[in-house]
Structures are given as C-alpha cells and as structure tokens.
C-alpha positions as CSV (number, residue, x, y, z in Angstrom):
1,X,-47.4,-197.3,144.9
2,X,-44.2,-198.2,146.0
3,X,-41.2,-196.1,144.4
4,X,-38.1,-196.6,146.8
5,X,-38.1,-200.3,147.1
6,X,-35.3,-202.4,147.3
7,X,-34.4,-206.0,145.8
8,X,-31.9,-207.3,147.2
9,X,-31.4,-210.2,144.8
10,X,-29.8,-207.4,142.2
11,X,-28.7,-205.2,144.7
12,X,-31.1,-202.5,143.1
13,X,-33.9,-200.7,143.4
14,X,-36.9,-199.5,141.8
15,X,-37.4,-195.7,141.4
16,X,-40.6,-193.6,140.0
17,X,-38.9,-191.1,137.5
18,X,-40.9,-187.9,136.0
19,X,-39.9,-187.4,132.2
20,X,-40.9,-187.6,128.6
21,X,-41.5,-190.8,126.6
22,X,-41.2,-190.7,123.3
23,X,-43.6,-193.2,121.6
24,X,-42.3,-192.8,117.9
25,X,-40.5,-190.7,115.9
26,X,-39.7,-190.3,112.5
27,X,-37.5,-188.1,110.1
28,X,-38.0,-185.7,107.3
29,X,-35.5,-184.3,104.8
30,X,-37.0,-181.8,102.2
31,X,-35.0,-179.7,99.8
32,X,-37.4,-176.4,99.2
33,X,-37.1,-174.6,96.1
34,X,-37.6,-171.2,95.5
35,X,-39.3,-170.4,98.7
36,X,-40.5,-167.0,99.4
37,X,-39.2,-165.9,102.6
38,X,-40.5,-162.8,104.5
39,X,-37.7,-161.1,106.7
40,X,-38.2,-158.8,109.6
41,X,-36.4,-157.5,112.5
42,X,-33.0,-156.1,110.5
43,X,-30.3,-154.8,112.2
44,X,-29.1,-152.2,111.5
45,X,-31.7,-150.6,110.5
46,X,-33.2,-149.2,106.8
47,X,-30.5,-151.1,104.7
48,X,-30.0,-149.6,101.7
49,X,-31.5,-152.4,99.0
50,X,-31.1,-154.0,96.9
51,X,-29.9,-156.8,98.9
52,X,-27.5,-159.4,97.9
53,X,-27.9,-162.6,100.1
54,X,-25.4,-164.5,101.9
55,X,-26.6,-167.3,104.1
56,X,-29.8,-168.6,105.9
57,X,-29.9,-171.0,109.1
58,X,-32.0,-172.1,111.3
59,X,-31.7,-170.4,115.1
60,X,-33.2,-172.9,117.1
61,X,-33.6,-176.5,116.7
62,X,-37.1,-176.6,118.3
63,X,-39.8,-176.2,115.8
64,X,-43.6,-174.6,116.2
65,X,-46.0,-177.2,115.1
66,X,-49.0,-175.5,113.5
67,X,-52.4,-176.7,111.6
68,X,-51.8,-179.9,113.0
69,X,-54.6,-183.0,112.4
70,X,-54.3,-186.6,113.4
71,X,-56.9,-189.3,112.2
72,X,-56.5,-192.9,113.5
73,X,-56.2,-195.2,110.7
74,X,-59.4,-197.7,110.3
75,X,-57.2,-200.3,108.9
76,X,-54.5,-200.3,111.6
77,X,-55.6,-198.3,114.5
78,X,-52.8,-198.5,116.2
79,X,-51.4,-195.7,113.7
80,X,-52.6,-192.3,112.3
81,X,-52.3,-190.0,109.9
82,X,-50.6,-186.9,111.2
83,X,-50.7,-183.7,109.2
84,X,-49.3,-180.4,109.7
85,X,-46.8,-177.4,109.3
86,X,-43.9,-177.4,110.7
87,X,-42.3,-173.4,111.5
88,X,-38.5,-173.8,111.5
89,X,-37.1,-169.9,112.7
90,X,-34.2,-168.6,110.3
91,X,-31.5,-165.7,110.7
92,X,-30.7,-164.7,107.0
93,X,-27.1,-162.7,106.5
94,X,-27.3,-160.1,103.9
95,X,-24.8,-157.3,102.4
96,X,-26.7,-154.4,101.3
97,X,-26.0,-151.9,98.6
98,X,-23.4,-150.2,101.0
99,X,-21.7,-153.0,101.4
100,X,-22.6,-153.1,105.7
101,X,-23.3,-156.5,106.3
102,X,-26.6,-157.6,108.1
103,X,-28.9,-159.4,109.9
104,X,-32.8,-160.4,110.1
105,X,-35.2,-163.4,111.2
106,X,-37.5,-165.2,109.1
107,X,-39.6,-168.4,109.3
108,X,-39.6,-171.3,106.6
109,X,-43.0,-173.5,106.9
110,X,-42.4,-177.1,106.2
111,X,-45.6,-179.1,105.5
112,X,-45.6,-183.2,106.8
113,X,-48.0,-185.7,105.5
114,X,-47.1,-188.9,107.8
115,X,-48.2,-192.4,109.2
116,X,-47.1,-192.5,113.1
117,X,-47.9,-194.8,116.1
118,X,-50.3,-192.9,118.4
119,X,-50.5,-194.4,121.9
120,X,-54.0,-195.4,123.1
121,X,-56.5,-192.8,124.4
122,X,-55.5,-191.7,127.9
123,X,-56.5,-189.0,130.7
124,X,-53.0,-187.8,129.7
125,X,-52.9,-186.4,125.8
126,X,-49.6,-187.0,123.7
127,X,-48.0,-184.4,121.9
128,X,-46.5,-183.9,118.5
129,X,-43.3,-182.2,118.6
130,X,-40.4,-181.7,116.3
131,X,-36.8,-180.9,116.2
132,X,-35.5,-179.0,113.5
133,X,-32.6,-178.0,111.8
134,X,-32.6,-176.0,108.3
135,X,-30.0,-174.5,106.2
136,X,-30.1,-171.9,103.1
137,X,-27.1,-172.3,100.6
138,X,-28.4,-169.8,98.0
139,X,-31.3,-167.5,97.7
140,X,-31.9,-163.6,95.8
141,X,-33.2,-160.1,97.0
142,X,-37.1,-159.7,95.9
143,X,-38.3,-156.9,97.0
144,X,-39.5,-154.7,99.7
145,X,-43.1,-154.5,101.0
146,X,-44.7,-152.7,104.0
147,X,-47.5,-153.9,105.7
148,X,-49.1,-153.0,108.5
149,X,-46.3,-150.6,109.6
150,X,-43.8,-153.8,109.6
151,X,-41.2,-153.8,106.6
152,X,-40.3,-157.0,104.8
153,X,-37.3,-157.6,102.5
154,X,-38.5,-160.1,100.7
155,X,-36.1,-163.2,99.3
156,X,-36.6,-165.9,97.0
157,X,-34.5,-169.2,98.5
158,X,-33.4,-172.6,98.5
159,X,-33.3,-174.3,101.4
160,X,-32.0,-177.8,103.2
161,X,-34.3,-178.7,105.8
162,X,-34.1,-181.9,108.4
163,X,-37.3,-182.6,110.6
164,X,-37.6,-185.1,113.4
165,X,-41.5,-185.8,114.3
166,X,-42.0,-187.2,117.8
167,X,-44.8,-188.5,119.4
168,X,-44.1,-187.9,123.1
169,X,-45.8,-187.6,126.4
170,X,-45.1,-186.5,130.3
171,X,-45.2,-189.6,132.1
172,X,-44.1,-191.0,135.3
173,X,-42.2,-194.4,135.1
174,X,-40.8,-197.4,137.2
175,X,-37.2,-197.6,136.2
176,X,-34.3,-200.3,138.3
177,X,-31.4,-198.1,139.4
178,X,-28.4,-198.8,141.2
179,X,-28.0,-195.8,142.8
180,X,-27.1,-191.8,142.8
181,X,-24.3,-191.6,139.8
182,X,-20.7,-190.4,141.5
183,X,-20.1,-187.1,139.6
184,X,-16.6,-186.9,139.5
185,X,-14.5,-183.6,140.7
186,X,-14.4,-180.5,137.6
187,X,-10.5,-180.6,136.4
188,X,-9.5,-176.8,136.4
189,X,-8.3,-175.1,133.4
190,X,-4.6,-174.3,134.2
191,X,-2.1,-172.9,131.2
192,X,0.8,-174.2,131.8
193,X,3.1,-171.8,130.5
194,X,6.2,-173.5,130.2
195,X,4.7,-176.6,129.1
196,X,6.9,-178.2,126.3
197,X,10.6,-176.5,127.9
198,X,10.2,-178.4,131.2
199,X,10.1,-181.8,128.8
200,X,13.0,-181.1,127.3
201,X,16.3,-182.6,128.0
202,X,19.0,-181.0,129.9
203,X,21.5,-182.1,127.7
204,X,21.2,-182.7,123.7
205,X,21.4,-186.2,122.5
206,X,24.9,-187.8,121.9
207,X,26.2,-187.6,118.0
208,X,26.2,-190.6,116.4
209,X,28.7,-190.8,112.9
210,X,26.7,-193.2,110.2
C-alpha cells in the first residue's frame, strides 16, 4: 500500500496517518437533583462534621463508561441503541465545623439511553467514550458512614452535568498533505521594564489657548 506518493498535478501527496475516527457523537445535558454523593479521600484528615458544602466540580473531563450495552436496531441497522453509565470524577470543597476548609473526591453516575450510528462489524471493535464536564452549585452535609474501614461524608446535591458520547475507533487513514507544517520560532517572554517611559515624549505638547 502505497503511503508516500506524490501527485504532481496538486503538488501533494498522500500520507497514511495513525489516529482516532470519530464515527458519531452526540451530547447530553442533565440537571441531577438531589443526588447522593459518597466522598472519600479528605484532606485534612478527620474533619470535624457537620459539614457545610461549598462547591463540587468535575476533575477530569474524561469520563469511565460502565454497564454499557449496544443493540443494533432492526428497523435501521445502521444505528443502535447504546445504554450505559457514565462516571464523571468530582472534587467537593467543604468548611467543617472549625471553620478549616477542605477537600475530597467523589463520583456522580450519569445514566444514557441513546440512538447512535455504529460502524459496520470489523476485525477492529469501536469504542464508546465520553467527555465530561460536571458542576455542583448547591448541595448539604448528610451524614457520616464507615464501611469497610473507608469513611464517607455523605452529601445530598444538585448537579449540572454536560456529556459528549462518541463512537470512535483506532484507524489508519489516507489523508493529501502538502507537506511538514513550518513551526515557527517560540517568542521569549521579556518584561520590559521601562516599557511605557521610553514612549513618552521628551518634551510636553505645546499649549494651545481655546
């Protein structure tokens, strides 16, 4: 398979490029109420509850896609249902009863319900991914549980999520290029420390009598 060749009609060339191609993608906005959310990992350590919460948001804008199932449709096959969680990662600020401010992580589980294009049935398996992004505006302190030697401090939230399902796959493709790109020079960072004196004029302006 030829990946370096030339036309010389266009003066470019055809290249064989490794990436992914995304063969649909779709977005989901939810607003979840009242959401339990289990948080873990506190620094510092042992607040002193109750809690009173600040803010929630997402750390990451890669999701975890979990209990996922696809079934082609019979009706049009080029399309399937695709079901799943989605596992967005949250840091939650918190003041505690001393008034110390902290931090923990927690996870918000989205569930999807969706009709997608799915590419036709290859050596190569496509992947569902998602991209995430998630923000909590208001939530409460719950209560503290210990289980399994792990201690949650449990809140009760509302939270903004945004979801972007994609259908991808690793492929390799025939692309035209014209070429390398030129990357031009970095510009260095200088603080010019008289900047703004130097522009000044020597002399003031002459005094004009309206």
């Amino acid at each position: 398979m030829p990946v370096n060749n030339f036309d010389g009609n266009n003066c470019s060339e055809k290249v064989c490029i490794q990436g992914k191609k995304v063969f649909d993608a779709c977005m989901k906005q939810v607003t979840l109420q009242q959401i339990t959310l289990n948080v873990t990992d506190v620094t510092p350590d042992n607040p002193e509850v109750p809690l009173r919460f600040v803010s929630a948001r997402s750390t990451t804008t890669v999701g975890e896609v979990e209990n996922l199932v696809v079934e082609r449709l019979k009706e049009r096959p080029k399309y399937g249902r695709v079901q799943g969680d989605v596992l967005i990662p949250v840091q939650v600020t918190y003041i505690d009863n001393n008034n110390v401010e902290g931090v923990g992580t927690g996870t918000v589980t989205v569930p999807f319900d969706v009709v997608m294009y799915l590419p036709e049935p290859s050596i190569i398996p496509y992947k569902v991914e998602a991209s995430i992004s998630a923000v909590a505006p208001d939530g409460t302190y719950s209560t503290t549980q210990v289980i399994d030697d792990t201690t949650y401090y449990v809140f009760v939230i509302n939270c903004c999520a945004t979801i972007i399902l994609k259908i991808t796959m690793e492929v390799e493709l025939i692309v035209p290029t014209y070429g390398y790109a030129v990357i031009p020079p970095c510009q260095e960072y200088t603080e010019e420390v008289c900047s703004g004196y130097f522009e000044l004029p020597l002399y003031p302006g002459c005094r004009t009598n309206n």
